[in-house]
N, C-alpha and C positions, 0 to 999 in steps of 0.2 A: 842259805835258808830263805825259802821265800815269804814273801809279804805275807801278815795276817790284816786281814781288813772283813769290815763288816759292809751295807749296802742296804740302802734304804729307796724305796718309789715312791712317790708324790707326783704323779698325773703324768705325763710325758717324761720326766727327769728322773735319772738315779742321779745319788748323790754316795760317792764310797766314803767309808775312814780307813786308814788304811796306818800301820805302826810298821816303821822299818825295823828288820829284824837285828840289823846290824849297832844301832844306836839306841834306838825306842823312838825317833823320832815320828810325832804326830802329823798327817797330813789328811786334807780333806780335798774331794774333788769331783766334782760336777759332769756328770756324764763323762765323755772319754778326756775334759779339754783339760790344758794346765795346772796340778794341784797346788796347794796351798798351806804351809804348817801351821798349827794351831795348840802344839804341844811338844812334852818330852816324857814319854815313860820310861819302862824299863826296856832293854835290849831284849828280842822275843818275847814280848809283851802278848798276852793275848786282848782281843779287842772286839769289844759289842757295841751296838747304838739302837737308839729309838727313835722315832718321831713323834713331834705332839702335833695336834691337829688344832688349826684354827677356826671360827665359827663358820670359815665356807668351807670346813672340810680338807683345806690345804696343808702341805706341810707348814710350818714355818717355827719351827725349834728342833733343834736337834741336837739329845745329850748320847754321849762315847762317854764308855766306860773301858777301863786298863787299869795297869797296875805300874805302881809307881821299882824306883828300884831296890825298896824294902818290903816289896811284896803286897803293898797296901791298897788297896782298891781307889781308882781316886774318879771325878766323875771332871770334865768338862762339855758347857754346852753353849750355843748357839742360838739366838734370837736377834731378830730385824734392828730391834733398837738399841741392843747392846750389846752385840759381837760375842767373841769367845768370851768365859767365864768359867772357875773356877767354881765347879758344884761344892753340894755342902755336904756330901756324901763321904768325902776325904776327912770330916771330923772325927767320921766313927771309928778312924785308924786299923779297920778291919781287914785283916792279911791275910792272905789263899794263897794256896801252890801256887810256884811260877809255873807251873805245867798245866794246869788248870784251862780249861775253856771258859770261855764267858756267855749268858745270854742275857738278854734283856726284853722286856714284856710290857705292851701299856698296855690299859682299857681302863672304862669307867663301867662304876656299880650301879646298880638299878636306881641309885637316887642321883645321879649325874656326876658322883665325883672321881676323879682323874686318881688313879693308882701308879705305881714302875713296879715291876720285879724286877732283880737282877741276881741273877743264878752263878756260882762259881764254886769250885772246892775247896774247901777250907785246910788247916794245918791239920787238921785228926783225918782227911781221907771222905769227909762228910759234904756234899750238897748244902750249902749256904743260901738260903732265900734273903735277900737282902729287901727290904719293902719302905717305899715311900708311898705316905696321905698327905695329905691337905690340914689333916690335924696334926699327924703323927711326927712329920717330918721323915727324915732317914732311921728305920734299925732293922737291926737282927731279929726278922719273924722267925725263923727255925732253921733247923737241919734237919736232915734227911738222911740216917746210917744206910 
């Protein structure tokens, strides 16, 4: 089974995530050079990521989203001063097919603040919008029959 990974640009650099399919093992990796693990999901994991953007426009955080191996969506991410971490999106215990694809979505709303979706199928067959704000935190905005 080959790799799923997801693939992000930030000016000159991709940066992959990438979930062996054999293990669930997490790995991150910077253009084409030496990857690096940063987790463990489930075996055939599926796997999305985002960027956030800092005030020059740069990458510089990046959360991966996967599923753990009871199907539960869990989030780790990425920043300068405090390395991998342990999103807060795995509170909401929120479970999808393992067959499921994943995606993920930023922007900011007309009054400047920073949104995620994150897209998956849930146990009923249904389109999962999973939504973080700045107020709201991590939930379940809807589904989608």
């Amino acid at each position: 089974m080959p790799y799923k990974f997801a693939c992000l640009s930030s000016g000159t650099n991709l940066k992959f995530f990438k979930a062996d399919p054999s293990n669930g093992n997490l790995y991150e990796q910077l253009n084409f050079n030496a990857q690096a693990g940063f987790g463990t999901g489930a075996p055939g994991t599926p796997i999305a990521a985002c960027g956030l953007p800092n005030t020059t426009g740069s990458w510089n955080e990046y959360h991966v989203y996967y599923l753990n191996t009871s199907g539960v969506l869990q989030e780790r991410y990425w920043t300068p001063t405090g390395g991998w971490t342990t999103g807060t999106i795995n509170s909401l215990n929120y479970v999808l097919q393992a067959s499921t694809s994943l995606t993920a979505a930023i922007w900011t709303t007309s009054s400047g603040s920073l949104q995620i979706r994150v897209y998956g199928t849930n146990t009923s067959g249904n389109i999962a919008e999973i939504a973080w704000g700045v107020s709201s935190g991590w939930i379940l905005n809807r589904t989608v029959g």
